[in-house]
Every structure is written in C-alpha cells, then in structure tokens.
N, C-alpha and C positions, 0 to 999 in steps of 0.2 A: 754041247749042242742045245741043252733043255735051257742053259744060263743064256745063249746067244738068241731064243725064243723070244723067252721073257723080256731081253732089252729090246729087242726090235719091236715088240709090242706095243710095249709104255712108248719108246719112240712115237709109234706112229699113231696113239692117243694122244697123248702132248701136243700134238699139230693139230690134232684136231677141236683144242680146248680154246674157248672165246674168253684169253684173257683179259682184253679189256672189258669186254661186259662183265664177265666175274667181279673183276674189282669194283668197277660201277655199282654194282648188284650188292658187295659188304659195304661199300660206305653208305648205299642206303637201308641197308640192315642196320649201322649201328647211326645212322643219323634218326630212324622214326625213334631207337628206345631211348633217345634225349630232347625228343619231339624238332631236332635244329634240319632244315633242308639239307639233301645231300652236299650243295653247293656253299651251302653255310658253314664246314666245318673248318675252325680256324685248324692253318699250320704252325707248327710249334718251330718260332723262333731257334734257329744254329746255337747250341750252347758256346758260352765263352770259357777255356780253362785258360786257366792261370798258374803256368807253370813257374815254381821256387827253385830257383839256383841252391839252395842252401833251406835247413833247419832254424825257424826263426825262435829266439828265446827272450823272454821278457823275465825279468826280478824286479821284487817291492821296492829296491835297492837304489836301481837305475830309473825309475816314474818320479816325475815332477808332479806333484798335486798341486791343481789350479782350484782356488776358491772362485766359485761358479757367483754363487749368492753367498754375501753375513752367512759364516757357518757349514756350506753346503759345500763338498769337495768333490773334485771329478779326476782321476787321474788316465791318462792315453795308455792301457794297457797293451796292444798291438797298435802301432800308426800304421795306418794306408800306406805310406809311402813302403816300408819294411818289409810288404807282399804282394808290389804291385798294383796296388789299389781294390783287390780283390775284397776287402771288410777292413772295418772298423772296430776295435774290442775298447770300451770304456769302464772304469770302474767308479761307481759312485759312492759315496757316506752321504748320508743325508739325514735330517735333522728331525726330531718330532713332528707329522704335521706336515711337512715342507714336498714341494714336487712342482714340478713345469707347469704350465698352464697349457689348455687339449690344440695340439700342433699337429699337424701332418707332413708326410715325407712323402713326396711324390715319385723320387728317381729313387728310392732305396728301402728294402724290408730293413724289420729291427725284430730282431732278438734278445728277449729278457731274460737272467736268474737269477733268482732269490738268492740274496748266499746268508743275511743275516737281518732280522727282524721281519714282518708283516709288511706287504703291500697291495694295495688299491688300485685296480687298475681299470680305464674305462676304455672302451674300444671300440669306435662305433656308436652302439644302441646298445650294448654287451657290458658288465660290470663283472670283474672278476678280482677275489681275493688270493693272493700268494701268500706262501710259508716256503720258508728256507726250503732247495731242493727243487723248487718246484720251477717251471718255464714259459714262457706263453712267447710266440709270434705274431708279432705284427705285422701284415703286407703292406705293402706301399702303395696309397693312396688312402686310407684309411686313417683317419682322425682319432689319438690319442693322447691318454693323461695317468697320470701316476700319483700316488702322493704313499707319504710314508706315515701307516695307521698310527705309530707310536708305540708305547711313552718313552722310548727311547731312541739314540742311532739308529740308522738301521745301511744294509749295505747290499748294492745292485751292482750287478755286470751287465754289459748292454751293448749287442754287436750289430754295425749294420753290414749291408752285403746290397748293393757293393759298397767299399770305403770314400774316401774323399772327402769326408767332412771334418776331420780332424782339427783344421785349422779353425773351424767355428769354434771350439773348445778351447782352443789355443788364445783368442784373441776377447773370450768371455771378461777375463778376469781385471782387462784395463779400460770393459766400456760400462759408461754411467748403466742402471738399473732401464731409465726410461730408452733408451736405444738397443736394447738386446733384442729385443722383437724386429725392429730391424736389420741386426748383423745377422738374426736366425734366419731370416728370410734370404737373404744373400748365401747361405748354404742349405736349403732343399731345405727348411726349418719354418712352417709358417702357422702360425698362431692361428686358430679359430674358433678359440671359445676361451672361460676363464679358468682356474684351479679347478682342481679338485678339494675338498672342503668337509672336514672330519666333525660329525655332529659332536656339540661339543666342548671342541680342543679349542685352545686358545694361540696365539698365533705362535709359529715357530722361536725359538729362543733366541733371538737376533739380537736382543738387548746388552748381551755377552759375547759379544764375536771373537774375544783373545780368548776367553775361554772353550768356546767350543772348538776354536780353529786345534787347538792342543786336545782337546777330548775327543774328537776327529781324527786326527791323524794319526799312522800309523807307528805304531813303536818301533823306533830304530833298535 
C-alpha cells in the first residue's frame, strides 16, 4: 500500500513538470557559461562507425617503401582500403634536415609519433619539439610542417582519420619534384607556405641518394 503511494504520487508530479521549459531553461544555463545564445548551440554531427569484418595485420615484410624525395622513404603501414576507409597509417624515415613544406588537410585530422630521432613541428602559430614516444594531433583545417632536427635518420608514423589518401603516396615517387604540389593538392594536400628550416644545417644529403636509399631502409 505505502509502495503504491509513493508511485501514484511521483506519477501525478511528473504531469505536472514543464518539460519543455525545463529543457529550454538547461540549455540556457549552459549556453550563458560559454557566453553562445541558447539558439546558438551547435549539434554534434551522427558519428560514423566503421565496422571490420576481420583483424587487420600489417609486417615490415609485406610494405613497399616508396622514395618520396632523394633519400626520403614513406612506406603505407595500414591502406585505407584494408579498413574501409576509416584511417590512414604511414611510416616515414627521413633524412637530416628534410620535411614537407607547411600544407593543410581540409577533409582529414593527422596523427603524429615519434618513434626515432627529434622533430620540429609547426602548427598553426604553435612550434612544438618531439622525442621519441611522444605524439601531437593535428585537426583538420589547420596548417602544418615538420622537419627532422637532425644529425641523423630519424623515423615518424603518421595516421590520418579518415583514410583516402593513400594513393597520393602511391603516385609520389613517379612525379618530377616540380609537380608534387600539385598531385598533393588533388588529395586534400595543399601547400601554404615554405619548409621548415634548421638554423644552421646545411641541406639534406641528397647528393648521395644510393647511399641513403640503403641507409634508410629497413633491414631484411
């Protein structure tokens, strides 16, 4: 009896509650403490998953290394196509010195880590140095640059999310120097400023490219 009270109670408070004003009344609660009008507040975009039939696996083994630039090697650690398109996983070696020139990704975040030597990286307005271990995110629309501090190799992974761009990587290594600004541009890749530039250093060791292609690449 005491239990069939107390529901009939809350029942007939419940009806009597202004849920739409309520809710009206939080989103102007947390709209003033971000200063945006109630009417202002964005909705967050339906996430996309991306469900895998299967366990994807990659080895050193099975990666083709494409020379990007004299010296500079990039090998397709996960391809877009193998997950659906959901990310991109790249692995770089790069050279004393050496790094892209500040580009932007409009339709895609990028994920950086350190796995071996020192990197430089500009972000923005933002300069940030790496050591092995360490990771930094890029979102997407934001203008970025890298170069490798030196005196040696050094070696980057670098994923974007979502994938798709794979083939720019794929088709790096048969176009002349002066048109890569253009094949980048044709994969969400567009230049907007020049290198990055090690006070200093003198230019990457390009003058030996059979040499470094084998000081570079990975030991079978």
């Amino acid at each position: 009896m005491l239990v069939y009270l107390l529901v009939s109670h809350l029942f007939r408070f419940l009806l009597t509650v202004d849920w739409r004003g309520a809710r009206q009344r939080l989103r102007a609660v947390f709209a003033s403490a971000d200063g945006m009008a109630p009417q202002a507040l964005p909705a967050l975009p339906p996430s996309k998953v991306v469900r895998l039939p299967r366990a994807v696996v990659s080895s050193a083994g099975s990666q083709q290394w494409i020379e990007i630039r004299p010296g500079d090697l990039m090998a397709l650690r996960i391809h877009s196509r193998d997950v659906n398109g959901a990310f991109t996983i790249v692995e770089a070696r790069v050279l004393p010195y050496s790094g892209p020139p500040l580009h932007v990704h409009h339709e895609r975040d990028e994920i950086f880590e350190v796995l071996d030597g020192l990197f430089r990286f500009q972000c923005g307005d933002d300069v940030f140095d790496l050591a092995p271990g360490m990771t930094i995110v890029v979102p997407r629309g934001m203008p970025h640059a890298w170069v490798n501090l030196g005196p040696r190799q050094a070696r980057l992974l670098f994923s974007f999310v979502p994938g798709g761009i794979d083939e720019l990587f794929e088709k790096m290594t048969d176009t002349p120097l002066d048109q890569l600004a253009a094949l980048a541009a044709l994969h969400d890749t567009h230049v907007v400023g020049p290198r990055l530039v090690v006070d200093g250093a003198a230019e990457p060791w390009r003058d030996r490219r059979v040499a470094n292609v084998a000081f570079l690449a990975p030991r079978s």
